[in-house]
C-alpha positions in Angstrom: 79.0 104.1 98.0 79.9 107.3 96.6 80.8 107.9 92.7 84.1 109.2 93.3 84.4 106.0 95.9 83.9 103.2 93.0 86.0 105.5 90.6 88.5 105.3 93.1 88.1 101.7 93.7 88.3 101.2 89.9 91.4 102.6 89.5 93.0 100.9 92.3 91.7 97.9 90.7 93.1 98.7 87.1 96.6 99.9 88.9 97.0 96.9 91.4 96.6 94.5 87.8 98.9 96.9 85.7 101.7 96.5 87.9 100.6 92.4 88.7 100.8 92.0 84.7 103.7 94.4 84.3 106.4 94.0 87.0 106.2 90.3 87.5 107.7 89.7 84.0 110.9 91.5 85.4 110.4 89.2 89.2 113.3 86.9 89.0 113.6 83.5 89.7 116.4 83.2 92.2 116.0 82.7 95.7 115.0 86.1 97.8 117.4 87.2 100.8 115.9 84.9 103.4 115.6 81.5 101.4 119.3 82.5 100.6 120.7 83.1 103.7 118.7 79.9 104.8 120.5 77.6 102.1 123.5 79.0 102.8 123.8 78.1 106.7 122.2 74.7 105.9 118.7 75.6 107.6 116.8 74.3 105.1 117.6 70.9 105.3 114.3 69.6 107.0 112.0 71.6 104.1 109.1 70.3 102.8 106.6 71.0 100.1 103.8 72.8 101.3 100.0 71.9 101.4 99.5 74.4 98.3 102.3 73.2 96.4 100.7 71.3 93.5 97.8 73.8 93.3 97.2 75.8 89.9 98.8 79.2 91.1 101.7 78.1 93.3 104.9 79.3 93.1 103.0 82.6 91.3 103.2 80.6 88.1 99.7 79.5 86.4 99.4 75.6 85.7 99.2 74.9 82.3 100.9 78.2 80.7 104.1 78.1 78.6 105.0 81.3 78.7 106.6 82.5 81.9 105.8 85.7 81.8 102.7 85.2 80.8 102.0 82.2 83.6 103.5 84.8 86.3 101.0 88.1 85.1 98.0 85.6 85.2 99.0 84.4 88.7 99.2 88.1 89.4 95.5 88.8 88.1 94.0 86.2 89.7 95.7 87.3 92.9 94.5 91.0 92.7 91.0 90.0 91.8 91.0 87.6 95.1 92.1 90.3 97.3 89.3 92.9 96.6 86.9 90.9 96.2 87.8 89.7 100.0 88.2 93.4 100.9 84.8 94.1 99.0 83.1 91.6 101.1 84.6 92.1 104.4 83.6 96.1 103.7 80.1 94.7 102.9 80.2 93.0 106.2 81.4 95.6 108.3 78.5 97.9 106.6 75.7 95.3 107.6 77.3 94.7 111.2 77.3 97.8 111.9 74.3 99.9 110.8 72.7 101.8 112.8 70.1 100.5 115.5 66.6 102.4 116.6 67.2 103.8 120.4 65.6 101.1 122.4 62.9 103.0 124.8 64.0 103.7 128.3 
């Protein structure tokens, strides 16, 4: 890849945490729009915890950090940093499944 491509990258990178870290001090708490319509016409009676639901990041908080804020910004890290480095290595997998073969001999 390109220079200007990894700057690029990089600062998508340092953006996509700035605003994990940043905004989801200021996320609230409440129910969104659809778990609140849903609790309001009774349709989630029959809810259960999902599979994921004791695991260290759910409910974008971090396991074993007091501070809200702070739990909710690592959650948000760890979520950016798993997303390109799945978008790194499906890019990386695209560029080996698809280079370029010799012209077979007719």
């Amino acid at each position: 890849m390109s220079t200007r491509t990894w700057a690029f990258v990089l600062i998508g990178l340092l953006v996509a945490i700035a605003l994990a870290v940043g905004v989801s001090r200021f996320s609230s708490a409440e129910p969104d729009g659809l778990e609140k319509v849903a609790s309001e016409h009774a349709l989630d009676t029959g809810e259960a915890a999902h599979a994921t639901a004791g695991g260290p990041l759910a409910d974008y908080t971090t396991r074993g950090v007091d501070d809200p804020g702070l739990s909710k910004g690592v959650a948000g890290i760890v979520g950016v940093v798993v997303t390109f480095a799945l978008a790194g290595g499906l890019v990386g997998f695209a560029r080996i499944s698809h280079r370029r073969r010799p012209a077979e001999p007719t």
